[in-house]
N, CA, C and O atoms as a GROMACS GRO file, in nm:
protein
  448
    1UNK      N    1  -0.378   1.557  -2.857
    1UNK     CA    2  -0.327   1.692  -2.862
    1UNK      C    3  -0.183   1.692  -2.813
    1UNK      O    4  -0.152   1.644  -2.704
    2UNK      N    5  -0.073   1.764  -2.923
    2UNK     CA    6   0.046   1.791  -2.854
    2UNK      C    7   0.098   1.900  -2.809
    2UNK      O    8   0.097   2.010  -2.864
    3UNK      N    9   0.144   1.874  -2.711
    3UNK     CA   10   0.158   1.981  -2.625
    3UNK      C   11   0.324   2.026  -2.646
    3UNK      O   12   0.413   1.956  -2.598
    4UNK      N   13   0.352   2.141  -2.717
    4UNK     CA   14   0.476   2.225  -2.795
    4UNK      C   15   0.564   2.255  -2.617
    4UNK      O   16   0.489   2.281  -2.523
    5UNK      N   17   0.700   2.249  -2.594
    5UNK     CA   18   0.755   2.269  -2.504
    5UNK      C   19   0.778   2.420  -2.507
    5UNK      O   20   0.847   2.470  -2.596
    6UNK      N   21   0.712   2.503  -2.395
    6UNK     CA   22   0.757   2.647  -2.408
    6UNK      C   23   0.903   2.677  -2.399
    6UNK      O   24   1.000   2.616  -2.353
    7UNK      N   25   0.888   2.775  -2.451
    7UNK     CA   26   1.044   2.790  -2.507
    7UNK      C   27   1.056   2.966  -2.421
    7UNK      O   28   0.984   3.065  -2.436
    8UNK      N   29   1.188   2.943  -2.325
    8UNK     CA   30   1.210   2.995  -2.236
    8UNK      C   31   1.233   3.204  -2.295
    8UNK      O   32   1.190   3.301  -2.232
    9UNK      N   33   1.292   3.205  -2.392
    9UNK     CA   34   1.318   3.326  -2.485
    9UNK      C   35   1.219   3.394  -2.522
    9UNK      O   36   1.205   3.515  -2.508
   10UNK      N   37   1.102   3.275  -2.597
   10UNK     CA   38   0.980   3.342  -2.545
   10UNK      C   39   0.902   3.408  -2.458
   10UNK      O   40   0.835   3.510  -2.472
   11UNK      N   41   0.920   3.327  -2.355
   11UNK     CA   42   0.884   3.386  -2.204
   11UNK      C   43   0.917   3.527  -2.197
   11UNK      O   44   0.840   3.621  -2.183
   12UNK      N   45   1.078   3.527  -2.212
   12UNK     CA   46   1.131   3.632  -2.164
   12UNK      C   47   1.128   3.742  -2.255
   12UNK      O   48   1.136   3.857  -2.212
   13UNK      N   49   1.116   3.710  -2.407
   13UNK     CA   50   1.014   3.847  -2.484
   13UNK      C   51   0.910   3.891  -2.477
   13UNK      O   52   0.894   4.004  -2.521
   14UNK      N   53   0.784   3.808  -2.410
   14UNK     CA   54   0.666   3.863  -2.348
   14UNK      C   55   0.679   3.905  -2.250
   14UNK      O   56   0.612   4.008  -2.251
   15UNK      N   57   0.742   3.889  -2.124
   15UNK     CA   58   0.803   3.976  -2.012
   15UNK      C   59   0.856   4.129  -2.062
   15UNK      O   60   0.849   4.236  -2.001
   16UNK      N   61   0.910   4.100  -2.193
   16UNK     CA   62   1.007   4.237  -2.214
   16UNK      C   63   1.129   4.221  -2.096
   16UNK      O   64   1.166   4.317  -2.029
   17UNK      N   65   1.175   4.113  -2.084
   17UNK     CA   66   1.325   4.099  -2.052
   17UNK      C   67   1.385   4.038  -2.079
   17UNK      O   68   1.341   3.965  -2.169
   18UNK      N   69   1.533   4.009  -2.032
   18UNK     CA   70   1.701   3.909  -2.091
   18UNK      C   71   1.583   3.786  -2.032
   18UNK      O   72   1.488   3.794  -1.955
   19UNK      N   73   1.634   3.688  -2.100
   19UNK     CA   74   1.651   3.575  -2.040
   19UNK      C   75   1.696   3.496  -1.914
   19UNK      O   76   1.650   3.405  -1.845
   20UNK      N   77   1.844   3.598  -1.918
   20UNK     CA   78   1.945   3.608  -1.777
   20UNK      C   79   1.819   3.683  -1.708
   20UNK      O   80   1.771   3.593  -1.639
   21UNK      N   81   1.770   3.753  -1.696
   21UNK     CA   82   1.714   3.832  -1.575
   21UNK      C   83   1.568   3.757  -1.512
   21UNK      O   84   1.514   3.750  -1.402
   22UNK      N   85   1.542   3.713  -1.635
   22UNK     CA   86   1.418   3.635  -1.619
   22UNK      C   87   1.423   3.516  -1.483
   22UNK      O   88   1.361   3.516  -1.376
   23UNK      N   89   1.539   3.402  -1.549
   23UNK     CA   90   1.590   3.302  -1.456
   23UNK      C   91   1.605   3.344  -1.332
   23UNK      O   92   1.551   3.283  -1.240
   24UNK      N   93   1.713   3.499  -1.303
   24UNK     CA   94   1.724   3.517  -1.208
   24UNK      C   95   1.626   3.591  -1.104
   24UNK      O   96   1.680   3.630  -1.000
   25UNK      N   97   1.519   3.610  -1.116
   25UNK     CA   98   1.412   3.676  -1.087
   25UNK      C   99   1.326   3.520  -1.043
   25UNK      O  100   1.287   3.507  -0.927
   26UNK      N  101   1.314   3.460  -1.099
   26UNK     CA  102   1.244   3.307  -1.103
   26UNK      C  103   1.294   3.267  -0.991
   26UNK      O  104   1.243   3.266  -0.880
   27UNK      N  105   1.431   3.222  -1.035
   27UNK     CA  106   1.493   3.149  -0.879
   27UNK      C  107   1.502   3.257  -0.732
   27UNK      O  108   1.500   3.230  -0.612
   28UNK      N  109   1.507   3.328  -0.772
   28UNK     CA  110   1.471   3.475  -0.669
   28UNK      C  111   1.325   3.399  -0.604
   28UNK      O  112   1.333   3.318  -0.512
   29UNK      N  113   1.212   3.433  -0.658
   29UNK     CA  114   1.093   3.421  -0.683
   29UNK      C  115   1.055   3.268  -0.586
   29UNK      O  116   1.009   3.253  -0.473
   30UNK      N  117   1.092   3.188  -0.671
   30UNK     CA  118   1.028   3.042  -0.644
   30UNK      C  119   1.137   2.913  -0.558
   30UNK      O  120   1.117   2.830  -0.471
   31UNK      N  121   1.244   2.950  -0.632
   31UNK     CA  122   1.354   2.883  -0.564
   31UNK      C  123   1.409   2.807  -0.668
   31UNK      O  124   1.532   2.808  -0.659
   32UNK      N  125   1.356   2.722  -0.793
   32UNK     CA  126   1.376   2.683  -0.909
   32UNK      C  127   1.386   2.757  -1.013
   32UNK      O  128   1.334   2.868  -1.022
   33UNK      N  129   1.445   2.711  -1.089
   33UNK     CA  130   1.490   2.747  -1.255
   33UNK      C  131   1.363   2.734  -1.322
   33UNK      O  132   1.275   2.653  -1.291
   34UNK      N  133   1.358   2.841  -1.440
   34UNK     CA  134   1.255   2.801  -1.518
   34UNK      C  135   1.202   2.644  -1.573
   34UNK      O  136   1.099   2.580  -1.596
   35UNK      N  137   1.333   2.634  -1.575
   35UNK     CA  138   1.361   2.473  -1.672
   35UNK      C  139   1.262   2.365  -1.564
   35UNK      O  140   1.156   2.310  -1.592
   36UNK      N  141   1.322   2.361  -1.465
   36UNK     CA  142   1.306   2.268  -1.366
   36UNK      C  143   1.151   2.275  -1.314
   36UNK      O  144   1.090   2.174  -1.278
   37UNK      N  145   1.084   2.432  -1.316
   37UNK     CA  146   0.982   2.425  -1.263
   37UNK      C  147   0.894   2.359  -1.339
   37UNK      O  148   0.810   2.275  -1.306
   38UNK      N  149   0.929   2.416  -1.477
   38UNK     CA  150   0.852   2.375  -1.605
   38UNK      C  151   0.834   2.222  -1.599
   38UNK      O  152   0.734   2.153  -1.582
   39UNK      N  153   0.950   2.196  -1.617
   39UNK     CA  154   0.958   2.038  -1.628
   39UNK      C  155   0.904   1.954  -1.491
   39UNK      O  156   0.887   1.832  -1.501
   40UNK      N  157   0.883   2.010  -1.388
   40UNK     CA  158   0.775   1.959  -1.241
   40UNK      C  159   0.638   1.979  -1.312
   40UNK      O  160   0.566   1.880  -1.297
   41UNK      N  161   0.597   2.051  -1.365
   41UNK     CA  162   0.466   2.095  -1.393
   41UNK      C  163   0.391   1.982  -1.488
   41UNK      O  164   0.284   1.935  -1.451
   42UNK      N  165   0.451   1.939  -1.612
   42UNK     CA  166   0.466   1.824  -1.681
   42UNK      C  167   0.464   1.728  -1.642
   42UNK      O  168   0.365   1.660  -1.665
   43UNK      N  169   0.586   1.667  -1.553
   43UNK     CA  170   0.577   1.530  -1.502
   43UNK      C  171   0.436   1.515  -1.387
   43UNK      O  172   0.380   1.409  -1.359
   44UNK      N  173   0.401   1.644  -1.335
   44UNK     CA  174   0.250   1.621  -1.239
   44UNK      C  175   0.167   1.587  -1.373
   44UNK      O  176   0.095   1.488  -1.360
   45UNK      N  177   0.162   1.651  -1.500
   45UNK     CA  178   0.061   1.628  -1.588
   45UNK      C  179   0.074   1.418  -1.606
   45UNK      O  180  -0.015   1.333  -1.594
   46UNK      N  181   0.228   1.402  -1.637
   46UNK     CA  182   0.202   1.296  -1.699
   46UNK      C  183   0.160   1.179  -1.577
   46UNK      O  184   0.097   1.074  -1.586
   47UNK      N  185   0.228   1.252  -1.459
   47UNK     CA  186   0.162   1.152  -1.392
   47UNK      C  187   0.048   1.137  -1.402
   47UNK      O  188   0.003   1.047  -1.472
   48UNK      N  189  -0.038   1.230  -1.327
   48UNK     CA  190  -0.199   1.259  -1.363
   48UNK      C  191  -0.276   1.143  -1.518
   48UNK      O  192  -0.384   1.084  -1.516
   49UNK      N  193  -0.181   1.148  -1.624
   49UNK     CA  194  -0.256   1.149  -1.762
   49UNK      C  195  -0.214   0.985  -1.762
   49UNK      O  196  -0.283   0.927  -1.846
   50UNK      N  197  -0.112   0.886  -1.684
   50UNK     CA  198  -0.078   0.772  -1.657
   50UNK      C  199  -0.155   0.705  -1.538
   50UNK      O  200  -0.153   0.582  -1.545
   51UNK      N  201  -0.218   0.752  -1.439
   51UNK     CA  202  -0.311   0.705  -1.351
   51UNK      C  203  -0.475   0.719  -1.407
   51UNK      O  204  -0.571   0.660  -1.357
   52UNK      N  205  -0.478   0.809  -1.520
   52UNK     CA  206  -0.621   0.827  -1.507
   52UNK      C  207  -0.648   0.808  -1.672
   52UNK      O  208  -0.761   0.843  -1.708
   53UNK      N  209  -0.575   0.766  -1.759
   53UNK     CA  210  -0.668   0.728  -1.897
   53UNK      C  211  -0.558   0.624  -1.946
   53UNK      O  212  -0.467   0.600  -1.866
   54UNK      N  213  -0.558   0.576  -2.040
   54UNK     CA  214  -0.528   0.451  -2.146
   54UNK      C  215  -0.416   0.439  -2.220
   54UNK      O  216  -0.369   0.345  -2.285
   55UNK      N  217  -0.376   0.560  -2.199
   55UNK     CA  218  -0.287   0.640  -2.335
   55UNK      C  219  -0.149   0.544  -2.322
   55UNK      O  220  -0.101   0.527  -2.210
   56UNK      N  221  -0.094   0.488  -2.425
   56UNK     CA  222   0.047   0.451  -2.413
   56UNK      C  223   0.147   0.517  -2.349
   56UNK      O  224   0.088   0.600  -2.280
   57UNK      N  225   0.263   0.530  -2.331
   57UNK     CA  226   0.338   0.569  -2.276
   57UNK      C  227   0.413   0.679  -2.362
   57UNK      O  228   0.433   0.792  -2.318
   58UNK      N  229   0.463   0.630  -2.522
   58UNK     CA  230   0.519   0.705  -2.608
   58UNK      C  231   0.372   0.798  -2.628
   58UNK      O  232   0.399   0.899  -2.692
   59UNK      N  233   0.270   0.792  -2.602
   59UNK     CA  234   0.195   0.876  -2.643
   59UNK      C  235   0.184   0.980  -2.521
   59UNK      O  236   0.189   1.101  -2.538
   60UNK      N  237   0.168   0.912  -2.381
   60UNK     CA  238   0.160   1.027  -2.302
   60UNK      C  239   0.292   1.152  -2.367
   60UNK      O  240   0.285   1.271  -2.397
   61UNK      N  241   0.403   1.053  -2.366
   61UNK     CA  242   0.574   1.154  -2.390
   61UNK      C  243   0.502   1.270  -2.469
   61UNK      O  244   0.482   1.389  -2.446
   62UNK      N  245   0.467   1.168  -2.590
   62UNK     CA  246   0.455   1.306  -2.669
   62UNK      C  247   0.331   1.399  -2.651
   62UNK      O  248   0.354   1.513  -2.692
   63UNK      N  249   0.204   1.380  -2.598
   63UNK     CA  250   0.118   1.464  -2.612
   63UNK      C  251   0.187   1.572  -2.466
   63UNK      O  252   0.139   1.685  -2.453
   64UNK      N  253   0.288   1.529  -2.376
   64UNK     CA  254   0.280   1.628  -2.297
   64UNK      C  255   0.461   1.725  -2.334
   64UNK      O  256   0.534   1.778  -2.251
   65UNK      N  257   0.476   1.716  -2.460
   65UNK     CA  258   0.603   1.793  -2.532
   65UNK      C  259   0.745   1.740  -2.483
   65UNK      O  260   0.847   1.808  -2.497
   66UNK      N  261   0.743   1.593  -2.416
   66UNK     CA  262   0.847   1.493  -2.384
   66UNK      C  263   0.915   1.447  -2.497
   66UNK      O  264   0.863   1.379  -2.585
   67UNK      N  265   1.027   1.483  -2.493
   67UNK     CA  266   1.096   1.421  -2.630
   67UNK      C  267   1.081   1.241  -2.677
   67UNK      O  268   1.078   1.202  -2.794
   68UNK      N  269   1.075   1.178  -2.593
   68UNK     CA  270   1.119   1.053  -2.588
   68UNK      C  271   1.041   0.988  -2.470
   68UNK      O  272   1.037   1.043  -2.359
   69UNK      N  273   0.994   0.898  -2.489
   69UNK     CA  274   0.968   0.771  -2.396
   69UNK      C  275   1.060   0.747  -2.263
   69UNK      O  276   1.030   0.722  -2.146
   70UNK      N  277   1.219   0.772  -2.349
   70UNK     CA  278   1.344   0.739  -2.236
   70UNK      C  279   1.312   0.826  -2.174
   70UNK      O  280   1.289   0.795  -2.057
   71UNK      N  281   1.295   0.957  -2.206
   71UNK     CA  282   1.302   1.087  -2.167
   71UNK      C  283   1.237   1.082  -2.058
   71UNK      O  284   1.290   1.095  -1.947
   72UNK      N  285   1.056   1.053  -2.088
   72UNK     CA  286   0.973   1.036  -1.993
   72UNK      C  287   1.038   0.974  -1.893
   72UNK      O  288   1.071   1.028  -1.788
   73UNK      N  289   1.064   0.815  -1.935
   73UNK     CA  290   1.055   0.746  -1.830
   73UNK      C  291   1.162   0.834  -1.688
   73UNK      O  292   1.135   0.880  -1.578
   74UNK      N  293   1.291   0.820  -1.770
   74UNK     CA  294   1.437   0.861  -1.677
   74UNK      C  295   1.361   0.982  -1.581
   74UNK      O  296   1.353   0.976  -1.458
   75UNK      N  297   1.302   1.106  -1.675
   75UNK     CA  298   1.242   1.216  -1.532
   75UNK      C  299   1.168   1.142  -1.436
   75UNK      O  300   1.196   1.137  -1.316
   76UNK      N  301   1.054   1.073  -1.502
   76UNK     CA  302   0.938   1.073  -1.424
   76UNK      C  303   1.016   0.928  -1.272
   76UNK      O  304   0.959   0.886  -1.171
   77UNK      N  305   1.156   0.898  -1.325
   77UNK     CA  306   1.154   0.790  -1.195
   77UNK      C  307   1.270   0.887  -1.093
   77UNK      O  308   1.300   0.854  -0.978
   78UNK      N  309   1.318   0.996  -1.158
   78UNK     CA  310   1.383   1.095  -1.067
   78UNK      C  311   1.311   1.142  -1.022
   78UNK      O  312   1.356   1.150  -0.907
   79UNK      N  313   1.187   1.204  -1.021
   79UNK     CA  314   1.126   1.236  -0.934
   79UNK      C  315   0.992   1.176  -0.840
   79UNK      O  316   0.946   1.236  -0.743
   80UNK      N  317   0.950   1.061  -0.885
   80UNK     CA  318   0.833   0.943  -0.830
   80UNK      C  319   0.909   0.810  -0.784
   80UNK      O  320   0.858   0.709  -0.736
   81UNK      N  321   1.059   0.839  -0.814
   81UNK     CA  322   1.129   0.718  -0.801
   81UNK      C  323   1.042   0.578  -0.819
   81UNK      O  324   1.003   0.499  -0.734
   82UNK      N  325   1.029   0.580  -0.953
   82UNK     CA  326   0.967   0.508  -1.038
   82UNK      C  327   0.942   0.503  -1.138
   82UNK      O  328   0.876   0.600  -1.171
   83UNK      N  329   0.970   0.398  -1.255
   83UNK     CA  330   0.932   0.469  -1.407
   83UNK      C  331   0.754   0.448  -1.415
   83UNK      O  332   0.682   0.373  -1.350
   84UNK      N  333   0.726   0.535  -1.509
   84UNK     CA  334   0.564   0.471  -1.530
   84UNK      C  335   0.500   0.400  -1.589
   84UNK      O  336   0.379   0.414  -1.603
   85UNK      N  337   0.596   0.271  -1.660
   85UNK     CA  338   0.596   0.157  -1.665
   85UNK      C  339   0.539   0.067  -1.565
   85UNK      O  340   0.439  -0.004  -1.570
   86UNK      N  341   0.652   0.091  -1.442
   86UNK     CA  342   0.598   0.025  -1.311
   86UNK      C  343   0.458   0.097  -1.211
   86UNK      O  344   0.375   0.060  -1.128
   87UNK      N  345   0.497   0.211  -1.277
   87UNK     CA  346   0.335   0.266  -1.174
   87UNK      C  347   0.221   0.184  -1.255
   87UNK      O  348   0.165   0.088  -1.201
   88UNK      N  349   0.204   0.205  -1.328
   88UNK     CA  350   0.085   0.124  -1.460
   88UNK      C  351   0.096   0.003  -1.416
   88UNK      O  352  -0.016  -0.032  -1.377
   89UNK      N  353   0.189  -0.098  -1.398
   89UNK     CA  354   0.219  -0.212  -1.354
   89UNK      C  355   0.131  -0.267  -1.193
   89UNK      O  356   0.058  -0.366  -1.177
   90UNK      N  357   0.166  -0.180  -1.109
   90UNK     CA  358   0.129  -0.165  -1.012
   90UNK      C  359  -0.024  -0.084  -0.963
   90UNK      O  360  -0.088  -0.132  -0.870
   91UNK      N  361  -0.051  -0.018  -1.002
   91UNK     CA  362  -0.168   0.033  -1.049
   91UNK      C  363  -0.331  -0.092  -1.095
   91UNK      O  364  -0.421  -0.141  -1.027
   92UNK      N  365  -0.292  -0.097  -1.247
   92UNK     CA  366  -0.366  -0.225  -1.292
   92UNK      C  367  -0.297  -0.370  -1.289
   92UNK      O  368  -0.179  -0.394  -1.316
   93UNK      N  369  -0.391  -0.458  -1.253
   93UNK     CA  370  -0.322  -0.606  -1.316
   93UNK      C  371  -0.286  -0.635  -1.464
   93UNK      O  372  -0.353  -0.571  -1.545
   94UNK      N  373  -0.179  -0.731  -1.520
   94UNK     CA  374  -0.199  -0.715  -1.627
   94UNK      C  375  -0.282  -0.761  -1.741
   94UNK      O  376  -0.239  -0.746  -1.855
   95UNK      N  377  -0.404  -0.818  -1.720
   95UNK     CA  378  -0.535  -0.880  -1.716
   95UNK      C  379  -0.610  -0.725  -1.787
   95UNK      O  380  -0.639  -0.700  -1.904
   96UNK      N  381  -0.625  -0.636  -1.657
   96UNK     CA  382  -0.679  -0.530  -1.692
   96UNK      C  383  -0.654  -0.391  -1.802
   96UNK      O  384  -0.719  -0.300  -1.852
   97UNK      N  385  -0.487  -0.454  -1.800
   97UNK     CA  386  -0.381  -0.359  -1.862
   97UNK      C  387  -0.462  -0.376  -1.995
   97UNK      O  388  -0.545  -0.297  -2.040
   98UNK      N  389  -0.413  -0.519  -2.059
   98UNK     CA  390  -0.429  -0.538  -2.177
   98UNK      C  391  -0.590  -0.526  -2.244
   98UNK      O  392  -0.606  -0.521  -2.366
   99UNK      N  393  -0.677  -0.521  -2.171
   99UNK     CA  394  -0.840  -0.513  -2.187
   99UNK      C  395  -0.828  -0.327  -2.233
   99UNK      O  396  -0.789  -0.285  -2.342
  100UNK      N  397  -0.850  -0.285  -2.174
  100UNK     CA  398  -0.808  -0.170  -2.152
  100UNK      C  399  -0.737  -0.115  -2.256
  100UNK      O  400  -0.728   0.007  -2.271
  101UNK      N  401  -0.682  -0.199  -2.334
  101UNK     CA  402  -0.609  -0.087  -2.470
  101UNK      C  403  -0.662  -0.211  -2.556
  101UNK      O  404  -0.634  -0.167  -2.667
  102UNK      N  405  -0.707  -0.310  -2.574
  102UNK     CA  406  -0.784  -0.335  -2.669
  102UNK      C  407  -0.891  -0.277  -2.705
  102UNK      O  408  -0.913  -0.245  -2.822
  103UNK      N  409  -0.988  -0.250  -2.583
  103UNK     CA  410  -1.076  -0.175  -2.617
  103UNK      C  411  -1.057  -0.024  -2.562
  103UNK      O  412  -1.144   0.038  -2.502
  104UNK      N  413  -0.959   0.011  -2.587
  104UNK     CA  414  -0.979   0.192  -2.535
  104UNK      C  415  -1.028   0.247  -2.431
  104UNK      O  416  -1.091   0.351  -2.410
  105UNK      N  417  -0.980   0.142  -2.354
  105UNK     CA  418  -1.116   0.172  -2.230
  105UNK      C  419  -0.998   0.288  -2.093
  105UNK      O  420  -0.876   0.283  -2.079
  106UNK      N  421  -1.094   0.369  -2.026
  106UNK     CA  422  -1.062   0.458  -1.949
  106UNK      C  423  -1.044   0.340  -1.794
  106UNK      O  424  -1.129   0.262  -1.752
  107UNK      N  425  -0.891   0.368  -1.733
  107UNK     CA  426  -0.898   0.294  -1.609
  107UNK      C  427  -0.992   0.329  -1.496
  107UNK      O  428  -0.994   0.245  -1.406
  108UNK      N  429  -1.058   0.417  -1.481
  108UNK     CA  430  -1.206   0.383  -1.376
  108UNK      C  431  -1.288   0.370  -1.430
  108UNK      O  432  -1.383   0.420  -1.371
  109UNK      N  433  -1.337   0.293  -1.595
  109UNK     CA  434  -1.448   0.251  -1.570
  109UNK      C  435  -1.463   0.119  -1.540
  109UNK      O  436  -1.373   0.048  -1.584
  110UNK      N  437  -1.574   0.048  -1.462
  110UNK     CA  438  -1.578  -0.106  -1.403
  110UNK      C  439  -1.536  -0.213  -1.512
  110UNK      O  440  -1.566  -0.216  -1.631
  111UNK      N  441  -1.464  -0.295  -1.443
  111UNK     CA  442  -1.498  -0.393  -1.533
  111UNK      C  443  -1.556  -0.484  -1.461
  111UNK      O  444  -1.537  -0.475  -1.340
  112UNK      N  445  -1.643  -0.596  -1.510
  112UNK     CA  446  -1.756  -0.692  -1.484
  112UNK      C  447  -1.714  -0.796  -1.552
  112UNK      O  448  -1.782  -0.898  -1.555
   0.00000   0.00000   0.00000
């Protein structure tokens, strides 16, 4: 499933307000920009979706509305200071890595 990047204009036509007012109400609000919160919210997904199933990397990007792989990687090591290359790396051996996408397999189930 891909996940479409909300698009901020939208937001702010279901609000029934500017865009400008929206942002500034947000950072009022939360302390972050729409953009930024949005884009925290995502990288928790992809982390989450990189520790706990199989999925390639260009596939996490795209099922979570990441333009690019680079894309992924460059956020996700600004904020985990790490790409998730190396978390996966570190995470599984690469023994387990490669089992694991031969057969589709989910990283907690045992292997024997």
């Amino acid at each position: 499933m891909t996940l479409e990047p909300l698009q901020i204009k939208c937001v702010a036509r279901e609000a029934g307000t500017s865009i400008r007012q929206l942002e500034r109400k947000f950072v009022t609000t939360t302390g972050f920009t729409p953009k930024a919160d949005y884009l925290e919210e995502r990288l928790e997904q992809v982390h989450a979706i990189v520790r706990f199933t199989n999925l390639t990397l260009p596939e996490v990007a795209l099922c979570r509305g990441i333009g690019s792989y680079a894309t992924l990687s460059h956020n996700h090591k600004q904020r985990y200071r790490r790409t998730p290359a190396c978390e996966c790396a570190q995470m599984y051996p690469l023994e387990v890595r490669s089992l694991m996408r031969r057969r589709r397999l989910r990283p907690f189930v045992r292997f024997q």
